[in-house]
N, C-alpha and C positions, 0 to 999 in steps of 0.2 A: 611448424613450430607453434608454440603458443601463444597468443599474444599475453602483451601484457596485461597483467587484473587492475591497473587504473586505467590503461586504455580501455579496456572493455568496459568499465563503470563511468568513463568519461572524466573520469578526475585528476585532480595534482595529488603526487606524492605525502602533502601537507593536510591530504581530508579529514573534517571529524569523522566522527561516528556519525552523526545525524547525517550530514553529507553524502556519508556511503549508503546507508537506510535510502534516505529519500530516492538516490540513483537507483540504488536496486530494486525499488519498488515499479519508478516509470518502467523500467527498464521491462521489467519481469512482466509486467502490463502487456508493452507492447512486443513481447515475443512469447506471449502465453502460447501451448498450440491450441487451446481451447478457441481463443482469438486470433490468431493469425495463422492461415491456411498457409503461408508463402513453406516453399519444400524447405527453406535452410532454416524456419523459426524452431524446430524444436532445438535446434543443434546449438543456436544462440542463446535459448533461454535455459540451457544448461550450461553454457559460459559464461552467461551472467549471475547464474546461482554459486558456479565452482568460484568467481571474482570476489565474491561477495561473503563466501564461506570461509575464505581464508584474509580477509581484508578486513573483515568486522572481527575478529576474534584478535584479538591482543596479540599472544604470543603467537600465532601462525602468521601474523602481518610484519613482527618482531623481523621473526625467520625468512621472509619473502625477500623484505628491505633490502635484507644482509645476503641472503644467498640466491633470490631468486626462485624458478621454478623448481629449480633440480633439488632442496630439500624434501618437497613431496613426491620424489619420485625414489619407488625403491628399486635398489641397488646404485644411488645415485652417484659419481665421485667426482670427487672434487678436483684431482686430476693437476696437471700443469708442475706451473715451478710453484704455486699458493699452497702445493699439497705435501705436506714436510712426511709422510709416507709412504711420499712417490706414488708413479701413475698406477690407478686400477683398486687402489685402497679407496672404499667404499661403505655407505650406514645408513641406514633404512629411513625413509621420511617420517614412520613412528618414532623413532628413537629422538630423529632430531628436532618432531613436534614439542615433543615433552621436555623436550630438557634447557634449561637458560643458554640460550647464546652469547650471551655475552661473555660468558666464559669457559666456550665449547669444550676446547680443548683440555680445561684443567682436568677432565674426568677422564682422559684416556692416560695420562701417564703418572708415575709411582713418583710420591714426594711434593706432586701440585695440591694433593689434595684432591676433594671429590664432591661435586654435588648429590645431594640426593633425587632423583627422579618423583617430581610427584603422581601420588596416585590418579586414579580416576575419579575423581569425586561427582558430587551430583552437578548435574547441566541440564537447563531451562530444553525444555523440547522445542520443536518450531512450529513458529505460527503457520495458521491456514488465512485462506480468503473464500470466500463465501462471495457471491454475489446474487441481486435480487433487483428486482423491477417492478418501482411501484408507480401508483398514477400519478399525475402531475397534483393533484388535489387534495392526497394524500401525504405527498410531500410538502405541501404548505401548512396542510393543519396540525399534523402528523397523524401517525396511524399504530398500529400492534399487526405485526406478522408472525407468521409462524418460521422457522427455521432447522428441517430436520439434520439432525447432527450422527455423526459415527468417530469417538472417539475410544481413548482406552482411560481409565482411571485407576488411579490404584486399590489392590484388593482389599476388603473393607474387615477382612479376616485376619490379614497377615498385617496390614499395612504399606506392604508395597514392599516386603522383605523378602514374598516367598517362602517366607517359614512357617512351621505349622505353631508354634509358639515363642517368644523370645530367648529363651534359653535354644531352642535349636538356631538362633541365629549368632553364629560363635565366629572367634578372630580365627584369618587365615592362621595353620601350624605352619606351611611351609614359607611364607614370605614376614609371619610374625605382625601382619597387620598394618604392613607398608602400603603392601599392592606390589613390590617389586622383586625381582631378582637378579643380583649381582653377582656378576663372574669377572675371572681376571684371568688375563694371559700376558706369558713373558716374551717381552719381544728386545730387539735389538737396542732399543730407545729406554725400557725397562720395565714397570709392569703397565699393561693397560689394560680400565675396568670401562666395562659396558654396565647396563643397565635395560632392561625389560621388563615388560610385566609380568606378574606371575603370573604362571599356567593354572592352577591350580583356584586364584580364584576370580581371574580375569582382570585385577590391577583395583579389585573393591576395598580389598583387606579383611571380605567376611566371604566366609563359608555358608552354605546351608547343610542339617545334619539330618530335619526332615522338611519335606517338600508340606505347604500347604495342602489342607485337604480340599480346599472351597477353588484354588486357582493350577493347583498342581505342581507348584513353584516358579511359576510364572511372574508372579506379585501384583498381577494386572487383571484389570478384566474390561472385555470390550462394551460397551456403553451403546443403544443406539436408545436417541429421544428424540422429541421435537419441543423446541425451544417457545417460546414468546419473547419476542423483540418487539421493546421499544420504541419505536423511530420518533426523535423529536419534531416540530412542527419548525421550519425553515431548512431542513437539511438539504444539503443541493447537490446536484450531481456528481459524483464521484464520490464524495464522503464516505467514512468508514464508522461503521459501531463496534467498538470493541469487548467483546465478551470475552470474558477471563478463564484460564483453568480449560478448554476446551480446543485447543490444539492439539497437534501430537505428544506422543508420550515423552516426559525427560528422561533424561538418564541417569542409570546409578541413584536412582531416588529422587532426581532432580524435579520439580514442578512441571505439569505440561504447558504448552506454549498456548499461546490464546488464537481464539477464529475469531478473525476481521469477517464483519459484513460491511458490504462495499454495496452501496444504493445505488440503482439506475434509473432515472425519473424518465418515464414516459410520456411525450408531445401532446399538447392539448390542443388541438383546433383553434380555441378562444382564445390563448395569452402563449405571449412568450416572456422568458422569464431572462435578465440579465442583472447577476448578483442577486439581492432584496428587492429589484425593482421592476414591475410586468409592467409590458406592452400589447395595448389591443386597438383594435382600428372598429370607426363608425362609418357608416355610409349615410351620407346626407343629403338632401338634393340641393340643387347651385340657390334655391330659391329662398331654403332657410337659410343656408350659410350667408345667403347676398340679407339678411332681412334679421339675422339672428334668431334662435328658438334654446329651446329647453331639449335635452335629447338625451335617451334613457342610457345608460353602458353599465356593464356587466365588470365587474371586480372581483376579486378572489376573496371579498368579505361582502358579497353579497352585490346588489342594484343600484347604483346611485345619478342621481340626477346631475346633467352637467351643462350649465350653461354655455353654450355655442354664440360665442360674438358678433354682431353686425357683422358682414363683410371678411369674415372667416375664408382663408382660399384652401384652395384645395392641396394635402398636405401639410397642412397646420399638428403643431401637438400641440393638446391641450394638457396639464399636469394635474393630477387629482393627490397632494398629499397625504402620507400616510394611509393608502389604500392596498400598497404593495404588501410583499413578505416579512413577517417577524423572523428579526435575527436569528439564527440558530443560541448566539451566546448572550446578549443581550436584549433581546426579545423588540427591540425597536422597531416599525416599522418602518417598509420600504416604498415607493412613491410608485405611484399607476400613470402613464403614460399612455392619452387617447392617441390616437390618430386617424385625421378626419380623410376620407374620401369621399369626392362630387361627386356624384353620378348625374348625364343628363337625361333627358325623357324622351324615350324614342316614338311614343304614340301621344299625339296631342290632339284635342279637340278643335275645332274651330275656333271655339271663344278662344281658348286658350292660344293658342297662333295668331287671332287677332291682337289680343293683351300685348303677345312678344313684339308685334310688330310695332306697335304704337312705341313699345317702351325702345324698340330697334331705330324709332324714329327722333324719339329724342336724343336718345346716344350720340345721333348722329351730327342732331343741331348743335348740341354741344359741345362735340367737339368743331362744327365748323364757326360757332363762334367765339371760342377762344383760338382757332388761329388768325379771325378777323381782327380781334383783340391785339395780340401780338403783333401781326403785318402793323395795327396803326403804329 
């Protein structure tokens, strides 16, 4: 059986829209099979696409509520004692796409009255995702990529009608420019009308009478370019750039859906990056840190000098503000984060070993004369 489409998006019955987006996005991420190898991901990110298909759309989500899986399934019935045409009466998941539920029934019998079925009109085609992998340094400052694209556009001749001219683009004759077709049969109950689309010109309401000469009556033509993106200067891992009109195709005339580029920032040796704010580490030796110095670090805006305090221990952070990353939206910067590492010295000179000891020896007075101190 199927599970349920809020189970599988992880949601309440009460989800917005932005809610089911955001889910279907993680979601579709982590069962791309582009990204995950495991044997059952593709199976999954096709039941998160099919959850997602019929739960972001109005009236297929309408339909889900109220009946469940079994609307999209054809030859579905309704079946039981709920089914007042008795077991095995039966209607196709297109029929009951299209048509208002809320007043299912008024259109199968004579004297209810009747909705009209709407046609197919235009619909947004579906976005793409693109993904890209730029340096860590390029994403701080920003950069211009290229992005080779393969979509379809509408034909620049026809318009996206398929016609060789306007007057060949004419109202269906046989559904009179609905999109539909209406038939009725008499039953026991009294008359009951269905509804379909027309055959004749696929539920548009137009005809073609000649084909375009540039697409063939196609109304499309496929497009391959390479783009220039872009990328602004703070944008951070995962982030998307949304470029418009270059999705897949709509439909029925509908606009094409837009291609998400989806940025992957690649590791820098030097910093890491948390939010607007990098971390990098110095190595110093015990003898400035014990004496304090000046010592040079590296920032993502260049070289700057950084005062090291007397007696600085080992793991210390030093803050350097406003040296970090400009916001992506409000362009503020973000705060650099030293962190100091001792190192000791494994080869020493004599003098030097002498020096140690001397200073090994005061240490030593020191502390035994403050615990002479304390005993009196």
């Amino acid at each position: 059986m199927k599970r349920d489409y809020y189970e599988v998006l992880g949601l309440s019955k009460g989800a917005s829209k932005d809610e089911i987006k955001a889910a279907y996005r993680k979601l579709a991420k982590k069962y791309h099979p582009d990204l995950n190898k495991a044997p059952d991901a593709a199976q999954k990110f096709e039941e998160v696409q099919e959850a997602y298909d019929v739960l972001y759309d109005d009236n297929k989500r309408k339909a889900y509520d109220q009946y469940g899986h079994a609307v999209f399934e054809q030859g579905a019935s309704t079946g039981g004692a709920g089914n007042p045409f008795g077991q095995g009466f039966g209607f196709s998941g297109q029929g009951f796409g299209d048509m208002d539920l809320g007043d299912i029934f008024s259109s199968f019998f004579g004297g209810g009255g009747s909705r009209q079925r709407r046609t197919s009109g235009p619909r947004k085609g579906n976005d793409r995702l693109y993904r890209v992998k730029i340096n860590f340094m390029d994403a701080v400052n920003g950069t211009t990529i290229t992005v080779p694209v393969d979509y379809e556009e509408p034909c620049s001749h026809c318009g996206g009608t398929g016609a060789e001219s306007p007057s060949d683009y004419v109202t269906c004759p046989k559904c009179g420019g609905t999109g539909t077709i209406t038939s009725r049969t008499q039953t026991i109950f009294g008359t009951m009308q269905t509804q379909s689309a027309c055959p004749q010109c696929g539920g548009t309401g137009k005809i073609v009478r000649k084909a375009c000469s540039v697409c063939g009556g196609k109304g499309y033509s496929r497009v391959r370019k390479t783009l220039e993106v872009k990328v602004p200067e703070g944008i951070n891992n995962g982030q998307q750039i949304r470029i418009s009109g270059k999705g897949d195709r709509g439909v029925n005339g509908g606009p094409n859906g837009d291609l998400f580029v989806e940025v992957v920032i690649a590791g820098d040796p030097r910093f890491r990056r948390e939010g607007n704010d990098v971390h990098s580490d110095v190595t110093l030796s015990f003898v400035d840190c014990a004496l304090g110095c000046k010592a040079e670090c590296e920032t993502v805006k260049g070289k700057v000098s950084v005062t090291v305090p007397a007696g600085t221990q080992p793991g210390a952070v030093l803050k350097l503000r406003g040296q970090g990353v400009n916001d992506l939206r409000t362009h503020q910067p973000g705060d650099h984060y030293v962190h100091v590492n001792v190192v000791t010295p494994t080869k020493l000179t004599e003098a030097q070993k002498t020096l140690l000891r001397e200073f090994q020896a005061q240490e030593a007075t020191k502390k035994k004369g403050f615990g002479s101190f304390f005993k009196k």
